[in-house]
C-alpha positions in Angstrom: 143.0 -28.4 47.1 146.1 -30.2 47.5 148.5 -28.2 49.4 151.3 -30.8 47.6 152.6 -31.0 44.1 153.2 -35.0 45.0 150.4 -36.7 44.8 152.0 -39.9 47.1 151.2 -39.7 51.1 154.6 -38.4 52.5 156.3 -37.2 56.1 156.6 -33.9 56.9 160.5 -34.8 58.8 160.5 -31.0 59.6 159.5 -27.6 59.5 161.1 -24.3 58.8 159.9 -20.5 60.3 159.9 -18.0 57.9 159.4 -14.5 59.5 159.2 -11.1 56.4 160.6 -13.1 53.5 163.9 -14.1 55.7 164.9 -17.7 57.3 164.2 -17.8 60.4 165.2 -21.1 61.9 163.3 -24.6 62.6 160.5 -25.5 64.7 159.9 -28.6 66.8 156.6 -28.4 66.1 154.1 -25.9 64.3 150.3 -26.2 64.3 146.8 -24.2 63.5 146.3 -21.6 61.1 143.5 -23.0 59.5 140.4 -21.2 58.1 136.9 -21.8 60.0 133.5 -20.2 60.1 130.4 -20.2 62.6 127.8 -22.4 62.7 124.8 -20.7 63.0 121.0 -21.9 62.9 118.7 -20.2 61.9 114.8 -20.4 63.4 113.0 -23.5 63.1 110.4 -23.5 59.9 107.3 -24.4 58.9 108.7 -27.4 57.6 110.2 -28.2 61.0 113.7 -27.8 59.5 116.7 -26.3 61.2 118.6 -24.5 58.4 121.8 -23.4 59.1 124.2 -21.1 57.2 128.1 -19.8 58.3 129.0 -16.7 59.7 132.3 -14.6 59.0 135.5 -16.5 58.3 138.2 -17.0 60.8 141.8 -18.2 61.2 143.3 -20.3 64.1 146.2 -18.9 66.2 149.7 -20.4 64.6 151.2 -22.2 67.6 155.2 -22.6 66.9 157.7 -24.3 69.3 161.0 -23.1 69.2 164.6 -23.1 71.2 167.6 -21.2 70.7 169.6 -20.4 67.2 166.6 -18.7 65.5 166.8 -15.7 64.0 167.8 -12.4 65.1 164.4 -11.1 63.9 162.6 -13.9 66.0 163.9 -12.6 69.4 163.3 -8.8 68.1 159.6 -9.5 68.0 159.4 -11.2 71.0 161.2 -8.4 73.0 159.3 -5.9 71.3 155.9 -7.4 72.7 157.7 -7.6 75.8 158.1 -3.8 75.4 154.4 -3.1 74.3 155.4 -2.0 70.3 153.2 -4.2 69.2 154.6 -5.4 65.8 152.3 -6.6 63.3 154.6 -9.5 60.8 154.3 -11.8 57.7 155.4 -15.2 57.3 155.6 -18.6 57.0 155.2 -22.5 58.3 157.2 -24.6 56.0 156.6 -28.3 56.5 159.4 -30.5 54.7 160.7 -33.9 54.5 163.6 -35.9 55.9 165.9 -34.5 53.3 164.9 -30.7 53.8 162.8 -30.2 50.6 159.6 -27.9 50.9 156.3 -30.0 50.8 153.9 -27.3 51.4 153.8 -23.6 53.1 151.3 -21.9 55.6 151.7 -18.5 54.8 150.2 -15.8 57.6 150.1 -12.5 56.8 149.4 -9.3 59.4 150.2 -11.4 62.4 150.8 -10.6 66.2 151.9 -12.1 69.2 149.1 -13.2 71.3 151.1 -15.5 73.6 154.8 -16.0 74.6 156.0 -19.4 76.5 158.9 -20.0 78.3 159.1 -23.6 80.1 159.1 -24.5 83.9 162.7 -24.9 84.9 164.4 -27.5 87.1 167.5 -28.3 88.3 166.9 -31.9 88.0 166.1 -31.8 84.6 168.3 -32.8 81.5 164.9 -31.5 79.2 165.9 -29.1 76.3 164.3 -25.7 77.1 161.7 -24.6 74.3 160.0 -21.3 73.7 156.4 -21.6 72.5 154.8 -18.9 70.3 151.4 -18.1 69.2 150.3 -15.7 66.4 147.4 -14.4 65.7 147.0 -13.8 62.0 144.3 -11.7 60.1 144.6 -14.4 57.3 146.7 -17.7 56.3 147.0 -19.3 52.8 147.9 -22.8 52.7 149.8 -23.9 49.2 151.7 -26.0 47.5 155.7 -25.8 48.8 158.2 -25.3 45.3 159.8 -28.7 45.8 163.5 -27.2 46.5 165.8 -27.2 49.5 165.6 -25.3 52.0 168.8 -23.6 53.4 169.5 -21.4 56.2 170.3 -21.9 60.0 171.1 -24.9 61.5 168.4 -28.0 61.9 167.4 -27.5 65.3 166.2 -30.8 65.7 169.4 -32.4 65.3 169.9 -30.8 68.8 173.0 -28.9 67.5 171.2 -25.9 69.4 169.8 -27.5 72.1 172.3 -29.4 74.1 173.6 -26.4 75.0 170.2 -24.6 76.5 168.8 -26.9 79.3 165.7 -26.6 81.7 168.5 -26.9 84.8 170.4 -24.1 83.2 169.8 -21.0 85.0 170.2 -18.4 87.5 167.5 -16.4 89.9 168.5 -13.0 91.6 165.7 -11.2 93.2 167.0 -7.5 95.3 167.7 -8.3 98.7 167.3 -12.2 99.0 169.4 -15.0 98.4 168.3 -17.2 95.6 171.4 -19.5 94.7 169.3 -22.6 96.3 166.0 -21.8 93.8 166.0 -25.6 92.3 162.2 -24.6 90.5 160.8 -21.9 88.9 157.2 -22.7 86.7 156.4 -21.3 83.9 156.7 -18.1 82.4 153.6 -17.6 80.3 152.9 -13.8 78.7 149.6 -13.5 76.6 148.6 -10.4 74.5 144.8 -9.6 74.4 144.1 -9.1 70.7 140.6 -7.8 69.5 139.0 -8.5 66.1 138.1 -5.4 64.6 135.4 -6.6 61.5 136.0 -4.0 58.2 133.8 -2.9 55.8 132.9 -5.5 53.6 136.1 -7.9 54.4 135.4 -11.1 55.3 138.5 -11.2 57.5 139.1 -9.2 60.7 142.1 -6.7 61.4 143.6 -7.3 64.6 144.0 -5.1 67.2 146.5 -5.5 70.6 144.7 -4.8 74.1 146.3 -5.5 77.1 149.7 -7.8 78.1 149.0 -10.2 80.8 151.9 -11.1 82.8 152.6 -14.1 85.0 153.3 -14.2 88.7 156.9 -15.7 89.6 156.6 -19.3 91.6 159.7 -20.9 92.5 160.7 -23.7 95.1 163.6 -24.1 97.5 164.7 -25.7 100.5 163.3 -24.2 103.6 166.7 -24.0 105.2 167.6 -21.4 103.1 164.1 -19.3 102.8 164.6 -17.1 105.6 164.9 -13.9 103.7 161.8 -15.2 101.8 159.7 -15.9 105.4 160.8 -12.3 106.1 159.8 -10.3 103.2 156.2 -12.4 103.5 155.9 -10.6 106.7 156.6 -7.7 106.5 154.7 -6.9 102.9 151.9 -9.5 103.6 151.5 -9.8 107.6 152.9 -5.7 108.8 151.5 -4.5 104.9 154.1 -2.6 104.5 153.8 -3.1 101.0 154.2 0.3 99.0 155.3 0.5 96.0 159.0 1.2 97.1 158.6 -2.1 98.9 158.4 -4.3 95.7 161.5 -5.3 94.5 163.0 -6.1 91.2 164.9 -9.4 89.6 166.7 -11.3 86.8 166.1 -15.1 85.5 168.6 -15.8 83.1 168.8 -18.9 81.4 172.4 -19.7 80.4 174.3 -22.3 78.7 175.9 -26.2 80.0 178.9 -23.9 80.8 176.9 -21.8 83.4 178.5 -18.8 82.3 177.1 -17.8 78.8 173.7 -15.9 79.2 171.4 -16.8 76.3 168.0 -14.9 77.5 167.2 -13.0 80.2 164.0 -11.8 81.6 163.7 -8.9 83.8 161.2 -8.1 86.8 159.5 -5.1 87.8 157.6 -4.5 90.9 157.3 -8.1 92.1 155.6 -8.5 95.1 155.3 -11.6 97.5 152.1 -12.9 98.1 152.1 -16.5 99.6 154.8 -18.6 101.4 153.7 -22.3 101.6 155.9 -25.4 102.7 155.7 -28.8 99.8 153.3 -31.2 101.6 155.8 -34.0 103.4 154.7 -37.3 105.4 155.7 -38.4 108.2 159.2 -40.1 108.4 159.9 -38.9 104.7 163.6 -38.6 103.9 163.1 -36.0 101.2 164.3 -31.9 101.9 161.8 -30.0 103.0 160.9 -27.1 100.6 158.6 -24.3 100.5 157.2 -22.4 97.5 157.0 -19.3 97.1 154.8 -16.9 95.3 155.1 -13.6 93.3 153.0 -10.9 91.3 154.8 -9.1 88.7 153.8 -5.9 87.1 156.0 -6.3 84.2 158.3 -8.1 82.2 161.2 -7.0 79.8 163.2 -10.2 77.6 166.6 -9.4 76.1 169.0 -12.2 74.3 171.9 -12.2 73.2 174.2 -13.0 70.0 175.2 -16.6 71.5 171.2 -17.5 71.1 171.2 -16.5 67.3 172.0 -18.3 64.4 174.5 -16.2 61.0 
């Protein structure tokens, strides 16, 4: 079926987030979501045939790249996977064209958060900082769009948002060190174990949220000012003196071009140093000599605040 009522090829210019019947912003880029089914083969025949037949249907994760100035209801979800109250949601991907009129919708129903993206920062960078989300749905329905204009929030593409929420914007405090000379942190990536749960006679699967996988901490910074770092590494990793009292807590927040306005924050519990390794350097190089170092964290909390959300 045509998921278009224009029967011309066209350009999907953008696409809009729709998250329980409410705006919820633009994407920079939306993907998956489609319908599959198994393969499977059955034993070969007397007639030396390999029949085959599908198994149970089953729908892709919804991939969605996003920045600041969506909704109020988009940061609510993602804080409250942060906080393990696991929200199940409805919604939709709404491709449209250059002149924000709805082409066609992916509509996913039932959905949670299986994976939460934040990007490697750097203080070199000039990159816009984007948040990638994936959902996993119990079922989508592609369908025509209705042809009119969509409204609400600002087009993030247009960068009206972004300018203002840059890769090199942020700030690093972990308890007892000295992190103002942190230049890079990697990426942040939090994924939720989901598990299908097959019903009755459904063809589609319920969805059910395991465990929350959290990401060790890896930043990079000039050896000169790692002592405190070189420190802690020996006294939790070389003495083991590495109780639980030990571990020590932190902020990243990632802020504004004016250095000042907090947009996100993520908070550390229980991180714990594991490895302290110097950035391989040759002989006669003129570049600063850094050293990166490495953290396990037990858990993660995300908060935002109103200057990230679009009226």
């Amino acid at each position: 079926m045509a998921i278009t009522k224009d029967s011309r090829a066209f350009i999907a210019g953008k696409f809009a987030f729709e998250l329980d019947s409410l705006r919820a912003g633009w994407l920079f880029k939306a993907e998956g979501g489609h319908a599959k089914a198994e393969v499977i083969n059955e034993k070969v025949g007397v007639d030396h045939i390999v029949k085959k037949h599908i198994g149970g249907v089953e729908y892709e994760e919804v991939t969605v790249t996003c920045g600041s100035g969506m909704s109020k209801g988009v940061y609510e979800w993602i804080k409250a996977s942060f906080d393990h109250n696991y929200q199940r949601k409805n919604g939709a991907v709404i491709a449209a064209d250059f002149n924000t009129q709805e082409l066609s919708r992916l509509d996913f129903f039932n959905a949670l958060i299986s994976e939460v993206g934040f990007p490697a920062l750097d203080a070199a960078s000039k990159d816009p900082c984007k948040i990638t989300l994936k959902l996993k749905p119990e079922y989508t329905r592609y369908k025509s769009g209705s042809g009119g204009k969509i409204s609400g929030g600002t087009y993030t593409m247009d960068q009206t948002n972004q300018k203002h929420w840059l890769t090199a914007n942020f700030r690093l405090r972990i308890d007892g060190t000295d992190c103002t000379r942190v230049n890079k942190i990697e990426a942040l990536t939090v994924k939720q174990k989901n598990v299908a749960n097959p019903v009755g006679e459904l063809r589609d699967y319920e969805q059910e949220p395991a465990t929350l996988e959290v990401p060790n901490l890896v930043v990079t910074m000039p050896e000169s000012h790692a002592s405190e770092f070189f420190k802690w590494h020996e006294s939790f990793v070389i003495k083991g003196e590495n109780a639980d009292n030990l571990e020590k807590g932190g902020t990243l927040e990632y802020l504004s071009s004016d250095l000042k306005t907090v947009l996100f924050t993520i908070n550390f519990e229980h991180l714990g140093i594991f490895k302290i390794s110097p950035d391989s350097v040759e002989s006669g190089s003129e570049n600063i000599r850094r050293v990166k170092v490495e953290m396990y964290c037990e858990n993660m909390k995300f908060s935002y605040s109103s200057s990230s959300v679009w009226a």
